[in-house]
C-alpha positions in Angstrom: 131.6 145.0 105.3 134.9 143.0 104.1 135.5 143.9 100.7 135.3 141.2 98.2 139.0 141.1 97.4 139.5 140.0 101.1 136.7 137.1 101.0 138.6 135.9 97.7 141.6 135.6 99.6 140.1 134.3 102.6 139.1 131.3 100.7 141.9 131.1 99.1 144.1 131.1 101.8 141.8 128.8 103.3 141.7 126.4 100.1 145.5 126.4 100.0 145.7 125.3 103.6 143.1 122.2 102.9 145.2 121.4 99.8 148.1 121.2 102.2 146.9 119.2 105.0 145.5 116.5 102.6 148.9 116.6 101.0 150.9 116.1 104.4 147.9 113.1 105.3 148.6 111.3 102.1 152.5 111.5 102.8 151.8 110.4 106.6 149.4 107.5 105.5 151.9 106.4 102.5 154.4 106.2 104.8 152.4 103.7 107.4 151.7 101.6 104.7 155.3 101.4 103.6 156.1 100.9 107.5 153.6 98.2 108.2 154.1 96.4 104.9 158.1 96.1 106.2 156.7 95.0 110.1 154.8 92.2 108.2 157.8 90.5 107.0 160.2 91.6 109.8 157.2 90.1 112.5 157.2 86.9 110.2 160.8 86.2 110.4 160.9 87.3 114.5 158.3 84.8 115.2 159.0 81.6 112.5 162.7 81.9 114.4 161.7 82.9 117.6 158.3 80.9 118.3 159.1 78.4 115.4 156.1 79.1 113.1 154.7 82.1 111.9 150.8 82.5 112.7 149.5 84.6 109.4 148.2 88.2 109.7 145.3 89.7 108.0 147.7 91.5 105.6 147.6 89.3 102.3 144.2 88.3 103.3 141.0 89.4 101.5 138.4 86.6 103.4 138.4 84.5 100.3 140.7 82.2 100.9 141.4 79.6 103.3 144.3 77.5 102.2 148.1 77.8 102.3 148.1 78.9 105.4 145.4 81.5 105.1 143.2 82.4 108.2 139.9 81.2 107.5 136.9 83.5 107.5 134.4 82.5 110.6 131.1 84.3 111.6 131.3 86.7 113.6 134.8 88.0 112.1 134.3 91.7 111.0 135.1 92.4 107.1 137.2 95.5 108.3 140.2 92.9 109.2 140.4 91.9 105.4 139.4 95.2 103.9 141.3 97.7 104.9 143.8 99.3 102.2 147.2 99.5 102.2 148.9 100.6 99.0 151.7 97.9 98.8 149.6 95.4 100.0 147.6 96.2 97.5 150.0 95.6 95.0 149.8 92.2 96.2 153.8 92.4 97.1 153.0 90.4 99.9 152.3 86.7 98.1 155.9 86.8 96.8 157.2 86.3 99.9 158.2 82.6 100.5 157.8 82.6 104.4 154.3 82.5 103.8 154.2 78.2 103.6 155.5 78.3 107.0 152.3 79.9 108.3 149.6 78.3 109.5 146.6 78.5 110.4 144.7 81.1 113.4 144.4 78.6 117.0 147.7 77.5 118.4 149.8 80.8 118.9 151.7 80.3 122.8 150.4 82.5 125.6 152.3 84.7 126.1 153.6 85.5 123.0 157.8 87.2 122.8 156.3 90.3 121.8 153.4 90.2 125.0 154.5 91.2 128.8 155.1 87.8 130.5 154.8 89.4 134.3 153.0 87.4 137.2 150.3 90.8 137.3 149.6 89.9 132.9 149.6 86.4 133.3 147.3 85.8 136.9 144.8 85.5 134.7 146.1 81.7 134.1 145.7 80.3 137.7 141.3 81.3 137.3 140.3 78.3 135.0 139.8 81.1 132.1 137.2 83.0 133.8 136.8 86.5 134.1 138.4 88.6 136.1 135.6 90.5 138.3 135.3 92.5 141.1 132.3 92.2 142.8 130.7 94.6 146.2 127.8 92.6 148.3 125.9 94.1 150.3 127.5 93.5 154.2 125.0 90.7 154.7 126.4 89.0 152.4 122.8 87.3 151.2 120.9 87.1 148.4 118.2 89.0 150.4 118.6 92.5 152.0 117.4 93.3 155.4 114.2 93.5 155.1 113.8 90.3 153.4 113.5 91.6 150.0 115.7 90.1 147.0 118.4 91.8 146.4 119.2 93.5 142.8 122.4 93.1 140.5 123.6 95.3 138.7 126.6 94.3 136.0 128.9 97.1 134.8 131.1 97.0 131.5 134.1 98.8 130.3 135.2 100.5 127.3 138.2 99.8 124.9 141.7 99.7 127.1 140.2 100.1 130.1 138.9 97.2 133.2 136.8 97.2 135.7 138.9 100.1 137.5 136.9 102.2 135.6 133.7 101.4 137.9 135.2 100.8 141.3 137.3 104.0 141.5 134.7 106.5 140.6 131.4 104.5 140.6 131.6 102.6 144.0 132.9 105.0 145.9 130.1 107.7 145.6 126.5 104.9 146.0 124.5 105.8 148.8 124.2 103.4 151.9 121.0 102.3 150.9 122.4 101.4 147.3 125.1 99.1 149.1 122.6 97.3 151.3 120.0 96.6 148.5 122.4 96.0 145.7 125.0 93.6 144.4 127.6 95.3 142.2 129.8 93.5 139.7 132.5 95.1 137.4 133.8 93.3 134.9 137.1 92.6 133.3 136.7 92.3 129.7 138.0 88.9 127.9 141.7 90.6 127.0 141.6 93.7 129.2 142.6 93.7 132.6 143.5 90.9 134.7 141.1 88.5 132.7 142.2 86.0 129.9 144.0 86.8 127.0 144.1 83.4 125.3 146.1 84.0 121.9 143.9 81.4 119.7 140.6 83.6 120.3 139.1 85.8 117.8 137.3 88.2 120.2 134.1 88.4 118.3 131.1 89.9 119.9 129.4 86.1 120.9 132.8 85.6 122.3 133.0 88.2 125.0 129.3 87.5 125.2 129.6 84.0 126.3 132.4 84.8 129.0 130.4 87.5 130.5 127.9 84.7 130.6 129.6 81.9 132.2 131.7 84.5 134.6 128.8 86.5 136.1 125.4 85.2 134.9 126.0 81.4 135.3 128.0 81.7 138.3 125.4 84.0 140.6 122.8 82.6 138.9 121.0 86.0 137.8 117.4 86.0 136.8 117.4 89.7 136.8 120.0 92.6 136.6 121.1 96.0 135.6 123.5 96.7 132.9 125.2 99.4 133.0 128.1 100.3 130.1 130.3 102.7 129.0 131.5 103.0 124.6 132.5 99.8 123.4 131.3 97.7 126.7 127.4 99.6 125.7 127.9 96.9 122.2 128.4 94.0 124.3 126.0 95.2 127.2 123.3 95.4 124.3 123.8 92.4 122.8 123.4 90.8 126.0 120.0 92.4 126.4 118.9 91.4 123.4 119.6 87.4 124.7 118.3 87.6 127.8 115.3 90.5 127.4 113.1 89.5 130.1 116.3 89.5 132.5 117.8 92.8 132.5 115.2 95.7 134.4 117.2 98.7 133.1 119.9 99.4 130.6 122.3 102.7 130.6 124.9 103.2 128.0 126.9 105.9 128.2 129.0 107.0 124.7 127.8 103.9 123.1 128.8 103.8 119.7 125.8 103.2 117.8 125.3 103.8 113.8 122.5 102.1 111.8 123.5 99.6 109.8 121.2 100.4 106.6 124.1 98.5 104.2 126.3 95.3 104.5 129.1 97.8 105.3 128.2 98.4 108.7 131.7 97.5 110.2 133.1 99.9 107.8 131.0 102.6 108.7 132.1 102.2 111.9 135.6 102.4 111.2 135.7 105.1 109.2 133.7 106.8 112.1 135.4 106.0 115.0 139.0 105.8 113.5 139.1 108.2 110.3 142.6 108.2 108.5 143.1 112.2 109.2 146.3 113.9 111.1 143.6 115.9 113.5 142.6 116.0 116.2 145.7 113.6 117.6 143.2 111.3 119.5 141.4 110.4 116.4 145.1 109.8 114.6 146.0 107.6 117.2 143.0 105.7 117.2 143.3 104.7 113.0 147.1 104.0 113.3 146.2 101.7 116.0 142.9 100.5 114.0 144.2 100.5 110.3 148.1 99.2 110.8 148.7 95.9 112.4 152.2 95.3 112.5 152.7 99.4 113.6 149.8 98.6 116.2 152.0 95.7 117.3 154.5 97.3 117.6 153.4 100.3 119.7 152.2 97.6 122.0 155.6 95.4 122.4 157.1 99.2 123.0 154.4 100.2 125.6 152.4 97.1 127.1 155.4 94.3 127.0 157.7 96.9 128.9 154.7 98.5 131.2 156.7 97.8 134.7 159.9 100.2 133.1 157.2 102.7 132.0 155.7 102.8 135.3 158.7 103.2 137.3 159.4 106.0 135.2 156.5 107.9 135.8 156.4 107.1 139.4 159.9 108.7 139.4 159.2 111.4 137.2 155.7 112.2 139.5 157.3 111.1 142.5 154.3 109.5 143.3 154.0 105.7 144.3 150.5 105.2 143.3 149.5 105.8 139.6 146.4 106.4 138.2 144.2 103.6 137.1 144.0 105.2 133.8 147.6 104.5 133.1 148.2 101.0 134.3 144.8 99.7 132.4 145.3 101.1 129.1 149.1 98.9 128.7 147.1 95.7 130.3 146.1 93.8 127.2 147.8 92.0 124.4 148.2 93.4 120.8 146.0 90.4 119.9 143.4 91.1 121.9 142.8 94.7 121.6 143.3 94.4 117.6 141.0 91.4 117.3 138.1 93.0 120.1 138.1 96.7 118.1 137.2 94.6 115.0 135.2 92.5 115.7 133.3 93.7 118.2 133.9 97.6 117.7 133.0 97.4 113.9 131.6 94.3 113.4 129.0 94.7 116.4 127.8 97.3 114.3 126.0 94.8 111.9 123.8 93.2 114.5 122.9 96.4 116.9 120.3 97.0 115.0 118.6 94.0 115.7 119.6 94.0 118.8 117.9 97.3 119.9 114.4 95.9 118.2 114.6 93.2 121.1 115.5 95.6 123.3 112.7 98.1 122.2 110.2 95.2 122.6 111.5 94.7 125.8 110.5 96.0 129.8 113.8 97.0 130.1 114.5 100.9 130.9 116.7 102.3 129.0 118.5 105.6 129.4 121.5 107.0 127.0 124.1 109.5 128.4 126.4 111.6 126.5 128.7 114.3 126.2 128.2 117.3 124.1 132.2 117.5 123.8 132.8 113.7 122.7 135.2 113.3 120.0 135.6 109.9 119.9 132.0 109.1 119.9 129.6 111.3 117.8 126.9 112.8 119.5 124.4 111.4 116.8 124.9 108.0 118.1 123.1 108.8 121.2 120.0 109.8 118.4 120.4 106.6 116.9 119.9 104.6 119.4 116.8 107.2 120.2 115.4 106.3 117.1 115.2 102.2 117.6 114.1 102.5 120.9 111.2 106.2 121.3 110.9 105.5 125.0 114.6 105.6 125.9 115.5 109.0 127.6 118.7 110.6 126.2 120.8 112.9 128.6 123.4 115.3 126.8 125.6 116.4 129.8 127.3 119.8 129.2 131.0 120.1 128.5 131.7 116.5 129.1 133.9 114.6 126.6 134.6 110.6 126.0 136.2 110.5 129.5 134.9 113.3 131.8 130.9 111.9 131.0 132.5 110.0 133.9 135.2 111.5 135.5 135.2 114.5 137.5 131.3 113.8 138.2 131.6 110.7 139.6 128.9 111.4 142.6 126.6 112.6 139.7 126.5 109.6 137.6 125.9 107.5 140.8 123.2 109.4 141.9 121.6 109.0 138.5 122.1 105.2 138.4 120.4 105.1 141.9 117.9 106.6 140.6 117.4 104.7 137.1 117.6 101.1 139.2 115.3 102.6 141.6 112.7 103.4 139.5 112.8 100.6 136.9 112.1 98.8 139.9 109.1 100.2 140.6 108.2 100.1 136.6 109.0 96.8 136.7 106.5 96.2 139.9 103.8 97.8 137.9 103.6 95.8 134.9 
């Protein structure tokens, strides 16, 4: 047995380590604020002289007010945009600065912006009337009825957070049966921002937003009185939310990773952040994910580096790979604009997070089938989310897939998963028959 001399030092040693991590954080985190406190006034001067205003930032902003050029608080806008702390801005340093009466207000900045990619592949979205951008697979009929006369089924897939509908038609599509491509109609979405859809730079990106485009782009347009839902992490918020508004349409609903905590206080969007985007060093996924949450102007400016010079980057890896075709992965995570990734992890992210508990009653009260997939190796998603959404809804079935993280609940068991969604339409089909 270790003596207790070495279980004294043990915790110390282990005591002095904690004492130095939280010591390095609180330097790292000090130094972002000082960082984005500068990029606020350096991004105010680059766009007054190189747009000729300078649309305001969320910096000097606490909600309250709506004047002098302030952005104005609107529902659906998550707190988390006002609230988060920054030690200079905090010291309110930022109302000296005089640039702020050339601000105005949130709605007219141009599309694209000097700081966005202004390439033909960014901007296609512009020549669609403001639609989504979707990819769709009909069965080879090319009817609203299959073969044997029987109404064909749709079935509507969502993204996550940097991603597009690439993330359904290179590992989803591929791997359905014959019989699921004669009987169903499959559309993948491109998020409103993400991908080769819109990226208008006077939206908000709040949760009815991307709501209404999916909407008008999918359910308006093919005139769906039924469909499947099928979503993975930040698309499972929207997915549910459009359940709960259309609960007699949608037969079955599987969300994979959905980031789900109960919102038993007002500081539900909090919660969320602090969940999904902790301030700590480790592990470097979660440290990327609350610089990019927590600092705007840094945020920005990983994304002028990154997304505005995404052709350069790609060449470089096709040269560096020496391969001509790069993985999806990599070309959809640069495809957005600072504005609308910022805006959609708010105020859909962590502001969803207010109304998904109301949304799951509807969805509980439902006929809908609902079935929960996760990994037991997420670390960007908690595994207790899965639970949660467990405990507003007893009949849904939870699968905890072994060894499978954020990503690889998809990847690598791509003919898996679409043997399981077979299988979930299929028989909420036959549920649905029934009642």
């Amino acid at each position: 047995m270790p003596s207790i001399s070495s279980l004294s030092a043990k915790k110390w040693t282990q005591r002095a380590a904690n004492t130095l991590i939280a010591a390095v954080s609180f330097l790292v985190f000090f130094l972002l604020d000082m960082l984005d406190f500068v990029l606020c006034i350096v991004y105010r001067l680059l766009d007054y002289f190189l747009e000729g205003n300078s649309p305001p930032c969320y910096c000097e902003n606490r909600g309250e007010q709506g004047m002098n050029g302030g952005i104005e608080r609107q529902d659906g806008v998550s707190e988390t945009l006002y609230g988060r702390k920054n030690f200079f801005r905090d010291l309110g340093l930022l109302r000296m600065s005089r640039i702020r009466r050339n601000c105005r207000k949130m709605g007219g900045p141009v599309t694209p912006r000097w700081s966005d990619c202004g390439c033909d592949s960014c901007n296609a979205w512009q020549k669609n009337k403001g639609k989504l951008h979707l990819v769709v697979m009909e069965p080879p009929q090319a009817t609203n009825e299959d073969r044997s006369g029987n109404s064909v089924e749709n079935v509507i897939f969502l993204h996550g957070f940097l991603s597009s509908s690439s993330f359904w038609t290179e590992t989803v599509f591929p791997n359905l049966s014959e019989a699921a491509r004669l009987n169903y109609r499959l559309v993948a979405v491109d998020l409103l921002g993400f991908g080769r859809s819109p990226k208008p730079g006077d939206s908000l990106y709040r949760l009815e937003d991307h709501l209404e485009s999916v909407e008008k782009s999918v359910i308006e347009t093919f005139q769906l009185n039924s469909f499947h839902l099928v979503a993975h992490s930040m698309g499972c918020i929207i997915a549910l939310a459009l359940a709960a508004k259309y609960p007699n349409s949608v037969k079955s609903l599987t969300l994979i990773a959905a980031p789900f905590f109960p919102s038993t206080t007002e500081k539900a969007s909090y919660t969320a952040l602090n969940r999904l985007a902790q301030r700590k060093l480790w592990p470097p996924l979660l440290f990327g994910s609350s610089v990019m949450s927590w600092y705007e102007h840094v945020g920005r400016s990983v994304c002028f580096l990154i997304c505005r010079n995404h052709r350069k980057w790609e060449w470089i890896l096709r040269l560096i790979r020496r391969k001509r075709d790069l993985h999806f992965v990599t070309i959809d995570i640069t495809r957005h604009t600072h504005h609308s990734a910022w805006h959609t992890m708010h105020n859909v992210v962590c502001g969803g997070a207010k109304v998904l508990d109301d949304c799951l009653e509807v969805v509980n009260k439902s006929r809908a089938q609902v079935t929960v997939i996760h990994g037991d190796k997420d670390k960007v998603v908690p595994l207790e989310c899965s639970y949660n959404v467990k405990l507003k809804v007893p009949l849904a079935e939870v699968r905890i897939i072994s060894s499978a993280n954020h990503n690889t609940i998809v990847f690598g068991r791509e003919k898996d998963l679409a043997r399981d969604l077979e299988l979930i339409w299929y028989s909420s089909g036959i549920q649905h028959e029934c009642m």
